[in-house]
C-alpha positions, 0 to 999 in steps of 0.5 A: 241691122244684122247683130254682131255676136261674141262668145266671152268666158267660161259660160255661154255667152252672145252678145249682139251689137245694134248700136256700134258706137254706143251712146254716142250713135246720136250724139251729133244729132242730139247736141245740134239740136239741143244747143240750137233749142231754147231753153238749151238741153242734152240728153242725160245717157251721154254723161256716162263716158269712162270718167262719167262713168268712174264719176257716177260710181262715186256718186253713189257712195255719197253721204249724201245720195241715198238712192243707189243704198236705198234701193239696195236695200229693198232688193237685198230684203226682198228680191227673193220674194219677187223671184218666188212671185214671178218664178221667171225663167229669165231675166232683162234688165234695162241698163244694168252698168255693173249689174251689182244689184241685180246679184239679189234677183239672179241669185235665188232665180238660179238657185231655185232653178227656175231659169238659168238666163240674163239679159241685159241690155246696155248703149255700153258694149264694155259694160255689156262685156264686162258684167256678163264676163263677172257673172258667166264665172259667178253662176255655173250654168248662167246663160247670157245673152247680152244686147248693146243697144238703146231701150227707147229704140231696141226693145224689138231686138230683145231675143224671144223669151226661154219662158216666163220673164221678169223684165228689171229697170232699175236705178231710178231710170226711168226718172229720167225721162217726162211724162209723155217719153215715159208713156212711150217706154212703158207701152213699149214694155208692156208689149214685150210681155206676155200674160205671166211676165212682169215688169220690176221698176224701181223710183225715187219717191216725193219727198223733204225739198232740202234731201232731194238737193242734197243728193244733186249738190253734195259737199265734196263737189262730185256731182258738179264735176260729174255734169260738167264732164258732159262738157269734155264728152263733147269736146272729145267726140265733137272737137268743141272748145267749151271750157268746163271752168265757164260753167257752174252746176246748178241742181234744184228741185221744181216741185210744180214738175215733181222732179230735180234739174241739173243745169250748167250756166254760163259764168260769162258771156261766150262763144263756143265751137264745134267743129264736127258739127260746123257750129258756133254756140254763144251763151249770155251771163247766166244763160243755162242749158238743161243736161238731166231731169230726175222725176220723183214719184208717189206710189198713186202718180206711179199707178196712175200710170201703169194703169194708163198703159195697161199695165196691173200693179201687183206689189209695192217695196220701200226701204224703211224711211220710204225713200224708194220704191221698187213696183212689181207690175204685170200686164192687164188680161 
């Protein structure tokens, strides 16, 4: 596909377009397939529509969601060590949303003058247009480079490197994804980067059952609404006449798997259609459909599969209870 490009601001600024509608590129095909699967599931990237999106953000001000603050934390205390280890002349970052984080690992990478480029990469063309807008006016002489597609199939149309790389997927993404999807991505990254680039990570670890559940079932219901607006996503985009209210939020921690679910279940017994796909979906009492898995980690389980992809680790950042992590890796010579 020949990228569209754009020129935003007071700065340099392109942005391509590889996927025209976003995340929901695939979303026909991704719903037929995961309603018509047992158990039932759907990807997590299609929660994030503008209320999605508006929801998420309250999440991480939740008492009771601790990974957005924590991972902060760690960036703010030592995104400038990082930036002094790699010495990039750009950095990619992989979902970046608002890219409020990344202000600690822009900020002294330009102020040292070691590289004066950003890349981020987002399904969200608003977001892509919208955060490079923000940071084209917050750095003189930021180079932005945006790319609107998808990481688990556009890594290839990342423009070729201005020097040394320093590639940022941060957030607890990549969580997101099992074992086998992870390997994927992750020999995918590592064959984006030449000898002196690195590869920035950040993971929710391992830890107490009762604060993993916490932070997926808060007290004032946001997550709630925020797995059952996947409901409305469909039926805005698939004309579907799911009802949000059948279904109740269901969050807990499989510890065999090391991860959280996030399910919706059905309260009654139901037939829904989708029109735009010719289907009808029924649901039995209490039948669950799967909308996100959130993979916890150990700094051991984490290396064990870098390692496994040729990937070196080359530093290792918590915040002060240990909560997250950000690892620094680079690839093996």
């Amino acid at each position: 596909m020949t990228p569209a490009t754009a020129e935003h601001g007071p700065e340099p600024v392109r942005i391509d377009v590889h996927l025209r509608e976003g995340a929901l590129a695939s979303f026909a095909d991704d719903v037929r397939s995961g309603l018509g699967s047992d158990p039932k599931a759907i990807p997590p990237k299609y929660f994030y529509d503008a209320r999605g999106s508006e929801l998420f953000e309250q999440i991480t001000a939740l008492p009771e969601y601790y990974p957005t603050r924590a991972e902060q934390s760690i960036l703010d205390a030592a995104g400038a060590e990082i930036v002094e280890l790699v010495r990039p002349s750009e950095i990619v970052e992989l979902g970046p949303g608002s890219a409020r984080k990344t202000d600690a690992l822009l900020r002294p990478m330009v102020e040292s003058g070691y590289g004066t480029r950003y890349v981020p990469v987002d399904v969200s063309e608003s977001s892509v247009e919208q955060c490079a807008r923000r940071l084209a006016e917050q750095y003189e002489g930021l180079e932005i480079h945006g790319l609107v597609g998808d990481f688990e199939h556009h890594l290839d149309e990342i423009p070729p490197p201005a020097g040394r790389r320093l590639i940022a997927f941060l957030g607890g993404t990549i969580g997101n994804l099992d074992e086998p999807e992870r390997r994927r991505l992750l020999e995918a990254l590592r064959r984006q980067l030449h000898p002196d680039d690195r590869l920035l990570v950040g993971t929710d670890l391992v830890k107490d059952r009762a604060q993993l559940e916490a932070a997926y079932n808060d007290a004032a219901g946001v997550t709630a609404e925020f797995n059952r607006n996947l409901l409305h996503v469909i039926n805005a985009n698939l004309r579907a006449d799911l009802d949000p209210d059948r279904f109740e939020h269901v969050a807990f921690y499989n510890e065999g798997e090391r991860r959280i679910e996030m399910w919706l279940r059905a309260r009654e017994e139901m037939c829904a259609r989708i029109d735009a796909l010719g289907m009808d979906v029924g649901f039995e009492p209490g039948e669950q459909f799967r909308t996100e898995i959130s993979c916890k980690f150990t700094r051991e389980t984490l290396e064990c599969e870098y390692r496994a992809v040729g990937l070196r680790p080359l530093a290792w950042y918590t915040d002060p209870d240990g909560l997250f992590a950000l690892s620094l890796t680079g690839p093996e010579t």
